[in-house]
N, C-alpha and C positions, 0 to 999 in steps of 0.2 A: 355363460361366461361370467365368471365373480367380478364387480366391479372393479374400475381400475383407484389404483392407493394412493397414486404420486401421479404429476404433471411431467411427459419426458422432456421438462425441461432438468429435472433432478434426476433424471437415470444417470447422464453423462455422470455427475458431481457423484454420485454413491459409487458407480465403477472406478472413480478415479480414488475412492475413500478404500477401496480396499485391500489399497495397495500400500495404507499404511501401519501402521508398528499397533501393534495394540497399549492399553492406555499406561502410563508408567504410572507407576507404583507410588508417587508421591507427589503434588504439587507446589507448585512454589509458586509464592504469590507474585504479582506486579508489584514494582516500587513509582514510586512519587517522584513525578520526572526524570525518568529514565527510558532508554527505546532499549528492545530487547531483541537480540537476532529474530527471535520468535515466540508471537502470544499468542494464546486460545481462547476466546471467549466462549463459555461454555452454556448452554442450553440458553441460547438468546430468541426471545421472541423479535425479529423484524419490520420494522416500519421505514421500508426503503427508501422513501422519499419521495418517489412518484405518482405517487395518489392513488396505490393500490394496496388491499386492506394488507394486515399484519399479515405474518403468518411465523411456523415455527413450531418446535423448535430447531434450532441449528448450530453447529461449534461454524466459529468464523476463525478463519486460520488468516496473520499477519506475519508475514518474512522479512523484516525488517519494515518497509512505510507504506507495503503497500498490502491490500487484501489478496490472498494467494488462495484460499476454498472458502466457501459455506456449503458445509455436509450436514441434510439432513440426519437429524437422529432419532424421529420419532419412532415407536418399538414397532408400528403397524409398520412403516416403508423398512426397517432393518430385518424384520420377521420375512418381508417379499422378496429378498435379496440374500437373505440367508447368513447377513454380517450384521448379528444386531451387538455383537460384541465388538468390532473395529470401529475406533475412534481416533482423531488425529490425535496426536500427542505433542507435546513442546515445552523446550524449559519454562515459560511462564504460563499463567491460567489467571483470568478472573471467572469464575461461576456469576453468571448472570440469569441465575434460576427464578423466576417471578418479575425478572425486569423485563423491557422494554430496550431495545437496540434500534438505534438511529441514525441517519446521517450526522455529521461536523454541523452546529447551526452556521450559517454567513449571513453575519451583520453587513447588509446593501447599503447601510447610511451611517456610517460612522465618525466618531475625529477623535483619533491619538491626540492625547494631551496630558501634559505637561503642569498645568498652572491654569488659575481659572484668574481673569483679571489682574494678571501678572503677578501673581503669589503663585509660589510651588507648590507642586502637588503630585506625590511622590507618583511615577510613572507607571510601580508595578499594582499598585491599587487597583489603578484599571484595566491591566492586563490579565492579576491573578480574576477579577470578579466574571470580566470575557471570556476565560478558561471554564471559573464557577459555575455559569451558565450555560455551557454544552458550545460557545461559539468558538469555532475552531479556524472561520477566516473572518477579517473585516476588511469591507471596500472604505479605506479613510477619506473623505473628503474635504481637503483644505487645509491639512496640517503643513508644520516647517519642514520644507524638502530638505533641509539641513539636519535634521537630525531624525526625518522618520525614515528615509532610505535605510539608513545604517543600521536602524533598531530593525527593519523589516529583514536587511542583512542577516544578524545576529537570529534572528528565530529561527530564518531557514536553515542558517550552520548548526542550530541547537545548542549556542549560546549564551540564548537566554529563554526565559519562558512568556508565552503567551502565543495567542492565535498568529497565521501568516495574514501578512497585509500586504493588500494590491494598494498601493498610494497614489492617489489622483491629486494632486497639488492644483491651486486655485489661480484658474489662467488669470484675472483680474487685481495683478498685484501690482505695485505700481515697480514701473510707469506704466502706466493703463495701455495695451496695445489698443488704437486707434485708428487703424488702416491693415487694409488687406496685409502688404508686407510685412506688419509690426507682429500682424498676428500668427503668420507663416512661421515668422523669428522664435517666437515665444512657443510655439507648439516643437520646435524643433532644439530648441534650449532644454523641452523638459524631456521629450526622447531622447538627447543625451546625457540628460542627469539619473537616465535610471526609471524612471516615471512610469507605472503601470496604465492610468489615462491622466485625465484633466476634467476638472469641474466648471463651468461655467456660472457665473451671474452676473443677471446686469450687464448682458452687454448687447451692444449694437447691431442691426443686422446684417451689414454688412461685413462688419469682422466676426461676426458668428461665421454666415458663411465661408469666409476664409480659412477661419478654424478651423471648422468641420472637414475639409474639404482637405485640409493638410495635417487633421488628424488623421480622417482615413489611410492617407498615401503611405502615414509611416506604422501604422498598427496603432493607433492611443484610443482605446474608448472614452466616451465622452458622459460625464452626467449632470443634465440642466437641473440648477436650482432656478427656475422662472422665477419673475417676480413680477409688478405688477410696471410693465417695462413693454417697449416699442416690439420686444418678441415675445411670442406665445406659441402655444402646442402647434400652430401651422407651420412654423417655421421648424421646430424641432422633425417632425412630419415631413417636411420639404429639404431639410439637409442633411438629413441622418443622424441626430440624435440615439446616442445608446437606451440612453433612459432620462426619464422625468423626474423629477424628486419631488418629493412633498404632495405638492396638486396648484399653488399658483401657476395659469397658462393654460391652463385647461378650461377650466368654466370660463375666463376674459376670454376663449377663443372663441366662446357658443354665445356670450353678448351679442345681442340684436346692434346695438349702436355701437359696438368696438368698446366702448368703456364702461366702468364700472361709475352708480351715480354716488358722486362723494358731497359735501353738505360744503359750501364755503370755504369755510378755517380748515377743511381738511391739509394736513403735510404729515405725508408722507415714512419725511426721517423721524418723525415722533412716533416711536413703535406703539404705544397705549394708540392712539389714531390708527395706525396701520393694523394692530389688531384687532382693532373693536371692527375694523369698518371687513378686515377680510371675513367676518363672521356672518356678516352679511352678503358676501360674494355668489356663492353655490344658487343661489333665490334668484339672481338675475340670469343667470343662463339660460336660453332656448333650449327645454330638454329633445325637439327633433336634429337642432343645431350641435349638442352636443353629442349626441348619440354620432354624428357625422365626426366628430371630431376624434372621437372611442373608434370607431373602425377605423380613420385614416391611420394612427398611430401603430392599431394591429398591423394594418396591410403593411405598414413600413417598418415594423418590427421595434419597434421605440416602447419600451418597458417602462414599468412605474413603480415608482420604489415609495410609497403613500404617506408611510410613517405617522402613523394615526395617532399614536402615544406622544408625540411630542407638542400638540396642541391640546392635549385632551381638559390640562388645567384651565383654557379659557371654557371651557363647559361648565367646570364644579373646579373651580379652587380650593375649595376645603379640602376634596378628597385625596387634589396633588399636596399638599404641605404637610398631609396627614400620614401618609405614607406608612407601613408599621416599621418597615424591616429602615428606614431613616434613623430609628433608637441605636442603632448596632451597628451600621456597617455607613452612615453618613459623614463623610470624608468632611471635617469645619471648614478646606478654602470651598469647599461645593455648596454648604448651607449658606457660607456668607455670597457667595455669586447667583443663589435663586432671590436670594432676598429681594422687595422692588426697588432696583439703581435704573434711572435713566442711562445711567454709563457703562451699563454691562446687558447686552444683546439677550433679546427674551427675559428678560427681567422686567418687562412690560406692568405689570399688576398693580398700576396709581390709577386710584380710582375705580377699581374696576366694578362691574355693577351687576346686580339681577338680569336686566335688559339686555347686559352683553350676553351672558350665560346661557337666558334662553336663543340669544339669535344664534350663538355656536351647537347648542346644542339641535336646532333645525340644521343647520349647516352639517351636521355630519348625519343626519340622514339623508341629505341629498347627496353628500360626498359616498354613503355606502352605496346607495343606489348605482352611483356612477362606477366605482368599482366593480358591482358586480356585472353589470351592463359590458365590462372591457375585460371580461376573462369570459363571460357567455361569448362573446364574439372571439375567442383566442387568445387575448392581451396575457400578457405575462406581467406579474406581480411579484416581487420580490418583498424582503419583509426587510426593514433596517427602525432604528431606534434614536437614531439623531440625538443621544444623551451628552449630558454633561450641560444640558440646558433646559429651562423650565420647568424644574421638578422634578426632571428626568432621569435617574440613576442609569449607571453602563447596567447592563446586563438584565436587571428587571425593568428597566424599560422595553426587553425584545420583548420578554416573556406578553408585559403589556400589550404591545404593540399584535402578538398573535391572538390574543384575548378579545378584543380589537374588532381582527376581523373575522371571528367567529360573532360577534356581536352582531357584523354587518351583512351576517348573511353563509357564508361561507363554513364549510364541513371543516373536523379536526383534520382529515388526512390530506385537503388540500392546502389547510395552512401550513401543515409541516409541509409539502412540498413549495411552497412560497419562500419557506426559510429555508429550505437546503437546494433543490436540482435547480430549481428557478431563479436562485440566486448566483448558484455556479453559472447558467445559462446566459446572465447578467455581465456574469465576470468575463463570458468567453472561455471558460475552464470545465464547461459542462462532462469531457470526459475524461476527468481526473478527479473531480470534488464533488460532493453534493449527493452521491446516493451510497446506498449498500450495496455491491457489485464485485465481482471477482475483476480484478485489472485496478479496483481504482486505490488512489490512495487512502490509506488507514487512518481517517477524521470522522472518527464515529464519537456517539455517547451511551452511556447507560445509566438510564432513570429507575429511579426507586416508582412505579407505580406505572400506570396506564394514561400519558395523551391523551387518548381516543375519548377516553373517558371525561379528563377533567385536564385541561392545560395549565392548570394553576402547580400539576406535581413540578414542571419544570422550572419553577422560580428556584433559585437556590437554595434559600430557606425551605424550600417545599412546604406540604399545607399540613391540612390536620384529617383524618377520616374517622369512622365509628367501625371499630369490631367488636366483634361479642359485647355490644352496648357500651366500650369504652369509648372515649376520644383518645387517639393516638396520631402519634407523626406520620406523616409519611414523604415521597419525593422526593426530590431534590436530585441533580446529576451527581451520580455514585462516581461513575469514572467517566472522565475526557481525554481523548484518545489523537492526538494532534500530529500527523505525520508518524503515526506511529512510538511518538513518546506520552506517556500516560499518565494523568494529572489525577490525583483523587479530590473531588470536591468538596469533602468534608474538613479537608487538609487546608486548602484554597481558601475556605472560607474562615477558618479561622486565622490563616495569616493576614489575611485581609481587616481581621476585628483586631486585630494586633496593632496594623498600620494605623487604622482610625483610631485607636483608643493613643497611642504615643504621640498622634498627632492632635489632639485634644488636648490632651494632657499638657505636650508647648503652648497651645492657644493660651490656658489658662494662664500660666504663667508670664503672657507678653501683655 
């Protein structure tokens, strides 16, 4: 018996491929935000998202927003079948020969914004650079429900451009709810305003619990920014917590003595003090205490969206102010809001020291350790970039953030499933967003180069390689594919070096 060619999970797809038109005679390219009855991407290698290897090639057929085939077309399975000449056909085509086809990324930690320290800041900046980047959702946490419903409005009508946004607006706004009822109030003020879930910080455990408890009843997921506050990962654990953000709450939760040891003068609201001293946190943990603490959050399904990239300047400052791709695409109100101001949040860096640097940079190999320890036991991780703070740019902050936790251990094809199914599975949208699959919706990308290889192709700028002894470009997301309307990245990015260069250009002159 001659080996078999195909997996019959591709017999069905090649039966149903041959019942189409053979290929027309001339293609016609995608345009630059626009959705088209019907795309072809054509000889796409896949990297579905699930954590299993590439494979391909395959034409991927989109019917308007959503994927409708992936038909093998390698000549071996079309030679077995006897149709190596039927290919799907359709008014539009991108050839995606020598790329790389991916899920939509979903930014898990994000915040639509407007203005950094109340100076404007043009809106599409950071939407076109989220497009740039291959992220095709973001979960926003904490923006103005007055004005991001409307804009999350508008992208799903196709209105305007940028990724779909689940908005989680920040329960903690004054008037602070303070009691079980106040907090019942407030969870049901924001399921009427529209509200995808609710973010928490800083708050009590008793109105956590009521929270949680009348989040569930009306559908809002929940995501904890802990701090270093009366709750921690037990309580996220005991009331249902969707996800954890960051990582304060976790290691306070494996303290032997309930607290962290702080020096006298420590307070708190002086962030240089709070972040010098959380750099030292991870160290105090009971690592059997905490490993207790990594299963209960598995068993209770409480996800961790870790966001590695957004502390990473307390380790090496020079290397966040250094930034390269800052020359070109660093928005002036962003440069002036990283600068050190006590009056602008993460903007911590007075004083900062050798001393702190090294204790951060122990602190995130205890912090890897611990991540890896809560996806060996099943935990789900999702990948988000908490930009627009500490250095942090939209979009090459994810890239960072995936870099990250290949650093901390973790394989290329598991961090892309961190950024795509795991983050769908976050949102609650796992079977709609987040992989390559026939049914689901059309938020793919296409990379100039190989993931697997080197995650650095997905930064926007993409990076540099050697062929035939030369240095050449390569990477960067060719197309982003958002509901089916299709954004070229190279287009993206120079509108983007357009915004920042006209918005320099005012700075100078004020």
């Amino acid at each position: 018996m001659p080996p078999r060619l195909f997996r019959p999970l591709h017999v069905a797809a090649l039966l149903g491929a041959l019942a189409l038109a053979a290929d027309a005679s001339a293609q016609v390219p995608a345009l630059h935000g626009k959705r088209s009855p019907r795309l072809i991407i054509r000889n796409a290698i896949i990297i579905d998202g699930m954590g299993t290897p590439a494979s391909g090639p395959y034409d991927i057929v989109i019917d308007n927003n959503r994927i409708s085939q992936i038909v093998p077309i390698s000549d071996a399975i079309q030679n077995a079948i006897g149709a190596q000449n039927r290919r799907p056909q359709g008014g539009v085509e991108i050839d995606a020969k020598g790329k790389y086809v991916l899920p939509g990324f979903i930014n898990a930690h994000a915040h639509v914004q407007d203005e950094r320290a109340g100076v404007p800041q043009e809106q599409e900046y950071e939407l076109k650079i989220w497009l740039a980047t291959g992220i095709t959702s973001v979960r926003d946490v904490g923006s103005d429900t007055r004005k991001t419903i409307p804009l999350r409005d508008r992208i799903n009508a196709g209105q305007a451009e940028g990724p779909r946004i689940f908005h989680y607006p920040m329960f903690n706004l004054p008037p602070v709810p303070n009691n079980a009822a106040e907090a019942r109030a407030r969870v049901q003020q924001y399921k009427a305003a529209g509200a995808d879930g609710i973010k928490i910080l800083g708050t009590k455990r008793d109105v956590m619990e009521a929270m949680l408890d009348e989040a569930h009843k009306v559908g809002l997921r929940v995501a904890h920014h802990a701090a270093v506050e009366e709750t921690n990962a037990w309580d996220d654990i005991k009331f249902g917590t969707t996800s954890i953000e960051h990582w304060y709450g976790l290691p306070d939760a494996a303290i032997p003595d309930g607290v962290q040891s702080f020096p006298p003068e420590f307070n708190i609201t002086d962030e240089t003090h709070r972040f010098r001293y959380a750099g030292r946190l991870w160290r105090e943990a009971d690592p059997a205490r905490l490993k207790e603490v990594l299963a209960g959050m598995v068993k209770a399904n409480v996800a961790w969206v870790p966001t590695l990239d957004i502390y990473e300047a307390s380790r090496d400052l020079q290397r966040a102010q250094t930034q390269p791709w800052f020359r070109d695409y660093l928005h002036p109100t962003l440069e002036d809001y990283f600068r050190p101001n006590p009056n602008n949040h993460g903007s911590y860096f007075i004083g900062w020291t050798s001393v702190d640097e090294a204790y951060w940079k122990e602190n995130y190999q205890i912090w890897f350790r611990a991540l890896r320890d809560f996806e060996r036991m099943g935990g789900t991780i999702a990948v988000g970039d908490d930009a627009g703070f500490i250095y942090q740019m939209y979009g090459w902050g994810f890239v960072r953030e995936m870099e990250l936790e290949q650093e901390a251990g973790f394989a290329p094809l598991k961090i892309i499933q961190h950024a795509t199914s795991n983050g769908a599975k976050v949102l609650g949208k796992e079977m709609e967003i987040g992989r390559v699959r026939q049914g689901w919706l059309a938020d793919l990308i296409i990379v100039n180069g190989n993931p697997l290889e080197n995650l650095k192709v997905l930064y926007p700028t993409g990076t540099e390689t050697v062929r035939d002894g030369n240095i050449v470009p390569t990477g960067g997301v060719e197309w982003t594919i958002r509901d089916g309307f299709t954004y070229h990245g190279p287009t993206l990015l120079r509108e983007v070096r357009e915004i920042v260069a006209k918005a320099r250009a005012r700075a100078r002159t004020q």
